[in-house]
N, C-alpha and C positions, 0 to 999 in steps of 0.2 A: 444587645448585639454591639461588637465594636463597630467605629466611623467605618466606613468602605474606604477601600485605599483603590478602588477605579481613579486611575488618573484622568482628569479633564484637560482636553486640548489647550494650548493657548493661541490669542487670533494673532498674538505676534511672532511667532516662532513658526521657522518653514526650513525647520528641521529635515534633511533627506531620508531618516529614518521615519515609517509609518508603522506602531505597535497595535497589536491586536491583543485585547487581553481576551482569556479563554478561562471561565469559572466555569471547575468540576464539582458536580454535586455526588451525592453518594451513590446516587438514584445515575448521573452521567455513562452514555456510551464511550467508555476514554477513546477506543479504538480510531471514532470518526474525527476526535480532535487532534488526534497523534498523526494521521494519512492528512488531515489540514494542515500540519504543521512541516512534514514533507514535501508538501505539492508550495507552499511556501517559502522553504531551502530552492526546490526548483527554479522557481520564480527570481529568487536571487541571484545560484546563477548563470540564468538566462543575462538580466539586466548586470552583474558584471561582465560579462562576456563580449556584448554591446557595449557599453559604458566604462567601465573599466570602473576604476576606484572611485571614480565620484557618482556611480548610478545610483539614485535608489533603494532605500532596499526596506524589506520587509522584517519584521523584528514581532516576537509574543513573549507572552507572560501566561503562567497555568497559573492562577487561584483558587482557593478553597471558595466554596458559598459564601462566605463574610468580605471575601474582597482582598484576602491576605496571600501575599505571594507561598506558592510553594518551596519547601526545601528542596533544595537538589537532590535527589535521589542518587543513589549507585546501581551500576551495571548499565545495562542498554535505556532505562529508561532518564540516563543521567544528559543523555543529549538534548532531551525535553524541557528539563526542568532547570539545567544550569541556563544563566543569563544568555540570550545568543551576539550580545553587542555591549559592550563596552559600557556604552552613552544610555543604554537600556532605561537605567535606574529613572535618569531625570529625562528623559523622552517621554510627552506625555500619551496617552494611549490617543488612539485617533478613531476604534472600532471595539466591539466587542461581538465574542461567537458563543453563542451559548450551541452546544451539539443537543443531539435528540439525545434522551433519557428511556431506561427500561421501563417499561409500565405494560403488562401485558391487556388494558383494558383503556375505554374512553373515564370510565370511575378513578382506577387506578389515574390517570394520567390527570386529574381533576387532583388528587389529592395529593400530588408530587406537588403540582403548583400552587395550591394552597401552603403547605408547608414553606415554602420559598418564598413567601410574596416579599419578603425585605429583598431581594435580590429582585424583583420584578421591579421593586420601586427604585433600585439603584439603576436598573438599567432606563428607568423613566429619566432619572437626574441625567445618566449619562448621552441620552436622546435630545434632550433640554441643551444639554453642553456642544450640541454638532458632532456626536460623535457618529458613527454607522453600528447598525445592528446588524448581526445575520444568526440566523437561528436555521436549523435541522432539524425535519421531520415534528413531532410534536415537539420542541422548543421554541414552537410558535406557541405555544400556553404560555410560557413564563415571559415572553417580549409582547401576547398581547393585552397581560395582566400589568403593565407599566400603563398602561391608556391613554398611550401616545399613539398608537395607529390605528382608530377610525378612520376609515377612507381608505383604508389603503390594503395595497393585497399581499395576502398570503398563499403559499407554495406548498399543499399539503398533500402527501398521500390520499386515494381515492377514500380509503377506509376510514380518514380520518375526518374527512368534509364536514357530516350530516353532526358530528359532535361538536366541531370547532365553531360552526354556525350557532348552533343552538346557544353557545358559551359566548360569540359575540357578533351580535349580526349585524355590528355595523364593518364590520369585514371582510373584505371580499375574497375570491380565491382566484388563481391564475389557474385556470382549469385548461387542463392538456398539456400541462407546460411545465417542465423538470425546474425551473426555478423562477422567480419573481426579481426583475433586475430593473424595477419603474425608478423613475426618477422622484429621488427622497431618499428616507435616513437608511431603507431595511431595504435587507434584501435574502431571500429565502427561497431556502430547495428542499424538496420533496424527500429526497431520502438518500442515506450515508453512501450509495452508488454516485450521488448526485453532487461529493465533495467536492470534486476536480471543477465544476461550473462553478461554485461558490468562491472555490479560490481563485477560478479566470476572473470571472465579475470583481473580484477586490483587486486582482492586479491591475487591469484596466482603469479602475477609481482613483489606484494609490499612483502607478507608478507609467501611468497614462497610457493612451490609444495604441502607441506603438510595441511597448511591453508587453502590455493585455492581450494585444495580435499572436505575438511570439509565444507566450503562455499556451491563449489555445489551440496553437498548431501544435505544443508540445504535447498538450495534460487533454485534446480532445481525442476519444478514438477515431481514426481515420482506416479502413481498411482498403479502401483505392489507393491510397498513397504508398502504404505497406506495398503493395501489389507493383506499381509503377515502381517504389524503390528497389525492389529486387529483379526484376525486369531492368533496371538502368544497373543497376551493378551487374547482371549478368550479360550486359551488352556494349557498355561503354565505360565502370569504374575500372581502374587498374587491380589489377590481383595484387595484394601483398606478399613479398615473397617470403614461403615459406621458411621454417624453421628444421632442424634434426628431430626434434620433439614431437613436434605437428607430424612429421613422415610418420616417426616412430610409432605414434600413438593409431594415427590413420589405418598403416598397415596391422595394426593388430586389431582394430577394429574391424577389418574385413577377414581377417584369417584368425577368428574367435574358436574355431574349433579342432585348429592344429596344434600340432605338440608345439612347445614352448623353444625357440632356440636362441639366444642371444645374440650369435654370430651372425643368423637369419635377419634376426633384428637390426643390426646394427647397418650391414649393409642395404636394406629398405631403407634406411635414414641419413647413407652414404657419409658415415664414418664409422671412426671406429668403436671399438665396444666400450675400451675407456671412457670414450667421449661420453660417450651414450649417458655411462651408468653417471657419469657426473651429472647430466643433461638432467636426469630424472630425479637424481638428487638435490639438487641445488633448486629444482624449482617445483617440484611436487614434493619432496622431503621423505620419499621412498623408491623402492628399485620396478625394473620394466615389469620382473614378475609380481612382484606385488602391486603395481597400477592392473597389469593383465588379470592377475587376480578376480580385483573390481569389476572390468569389466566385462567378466565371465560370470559373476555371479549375477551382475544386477541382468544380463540374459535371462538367467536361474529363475531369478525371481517373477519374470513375465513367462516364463513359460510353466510355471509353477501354479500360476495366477489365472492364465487362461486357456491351458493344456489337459489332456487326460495322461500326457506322455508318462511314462514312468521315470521313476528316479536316475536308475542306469539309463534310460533313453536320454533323457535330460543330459545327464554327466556327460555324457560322448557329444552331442551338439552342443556343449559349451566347453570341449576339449579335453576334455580327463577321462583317460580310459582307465580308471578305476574307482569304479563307483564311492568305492571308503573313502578315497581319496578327498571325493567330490564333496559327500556329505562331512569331514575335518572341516577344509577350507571355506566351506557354504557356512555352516556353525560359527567359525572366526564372526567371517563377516558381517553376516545377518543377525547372530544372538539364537539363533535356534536352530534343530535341525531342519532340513529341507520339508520331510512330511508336514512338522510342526507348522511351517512356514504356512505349506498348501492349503494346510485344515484354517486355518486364521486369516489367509487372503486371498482364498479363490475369488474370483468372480463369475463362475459360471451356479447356474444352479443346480442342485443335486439330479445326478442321473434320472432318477425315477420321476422326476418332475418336469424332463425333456419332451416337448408335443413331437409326436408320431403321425407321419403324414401316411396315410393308408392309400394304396393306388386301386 
């Protein structure tokens, strides 16, 4: 196996960038590294937003199992893998996240980490070096296969307890408690729901008390605050004031099942038609009838979904009195005919399977 290229911190360098390297194994849930890697960008910028150019900031690296930076990738997954700083290169790592891995069994998951144990020993050296560990769901196998944390607790799904014990009983577990944030190297959450804590817990470490504040007010759910926010916008934010566009679209939204006019339209949106059709062009990149369109089928399709109504009943409550009409323009936009549609997205269950209440 080649040297591992985990970079070790240095005690004299106090660098404002903090890197997190992220080794993917083959066995890796990428999905839970890529939403860390997000809630990470957040984090940034939060703290420039606060700070401005000299805040902080958060910086990763994906590696293969050996320690070897990944290529950059193309398409969507190229924002991952390209460098996200500059200084990236010679910044040394300060933490490393190993995510939970597929394994559908406690055996299975016994033999993932066997397989790996060079990478359990890297993370030992990088534990040795001050760096931070955090691991996800069973990725506490492979951080507690470095046998650096005796004593110390781990954050494990209910189902996983009774195995991870038996595998190392001088470890403990944070029982009842979505992640383990004691003070020391690790720090571990229960399950890839549980990423948004893992990445508050490292903001707060990395880029201090006040950041980490800010983080979890963004990345925590809050549903009282939702509730308050729209309650204070609906009673003391200013309305922004509307647009032709916003009318435009509004009024066709409520008159979905009248015939189509553009003149109708135009004055709802209090200009003229000219206007209009630029309006919808220039920033939807099609015309009022073909946004209207849209928003007559995608009706179509919920009532398709959840309806006994018939096809012609359907067409006329989404404005077309001609039912051919209807099923043409449904077909454009959906890819299939309307019945097609029903048969492949109902949600209801078959008639004959409906319960009958007898009086």
């Amino acid at each position: 196996m080649p040297p591992s290229t985990f970079s070790l911190p240095s005690a004299a360098s106090k660098l404002p960038v903090f890197r997190v390297d992220i080794p993917l194994l083959p066995e890796s849930a990428v999905g839970s590294a890529l939403q860390f890697i997000d809630l990470l960008r957040a984090a940034n910028l939060l703290a420039s937003q606060r700070q401005g150019a000299q805040a902080p900031r958060l910086a990763w690296r994906l590696l293969d199992a050996e320690g070897r930076a990944l290529a950059p990738l193309p398409g969507p997954l190229a924002a991952y893998t390209a460098p996200d700083d500059q200084a990236m290169g010679t910044t040394p790592a300060h933490a490393v996240l190993i995510p939970s891995f597929h394994a559908p069994d406690i055996p299975a998951i016994r033999a993932v980490a066997a397989r790996h144990r060079a990478l359990s020993r890297q993370l030992g050296i990088a534990l040795d070096a001050g760096q931070r560990l955090l691991t996800v769901g069973n990725g506490a196998w492979l951080a507690a296969h470095s046998g650096r944390l005796n004593g110390r607790q781990a954050c494990l799904p209910w189902f996983y307890m009774a195995g991870f014990e038996r595998d190392f009983p001088d470890i403990g577990h944070s029982q009842g408690l979505d992640i383990s944030d004691e003070e020391g190297p690790w720090i571990s959450c229960a399950l890839p729901c549980n990423v948004n804590l893992l990445a508050i817990a490292l903001a707060r470490h990395a880029l201090g008390s006040e950041l980490g504040t800010a983080c979890e007010t963004v990345m925590t759910p809050d549903h009282q605050r939702a509730r308050a926010a729209l309650q204070a916008k609906a009673q003391h934010f200013p309305v922004t004031r509307d647009s032709a566009l916003a009318r435009a679209i509004a009024w066709m939204e409520a008159h979905l099942d009248q015939p189509y006019s553009l003149a109708r339209l135009a004055e709802a949106a209090s200009v003229s038609t000219r206007t209009l059709l630029r309006h919808f062009q220039q920033e939807l990149s099609q015309s009022p009838l073909d946004y209207l369109h849209g928003l007559r089928c995608a009706r179509a399709r919920v009532m398709l979904e959840v309806t006994l109504e018939s096809v012609p009943s359907i067409a006329v409550a989404c404005g077309y009195a001609d039912p051919a009409a209807f099923r043409r323009i449904f077909a454009r936009y959906a890819g299939m005919a309307p019945a097609e549609y029903r048969k492949r997205h109902a949600l209801r269950a078959p008639r004959r399977r409906w319960r009958v209440e007898v009086k």
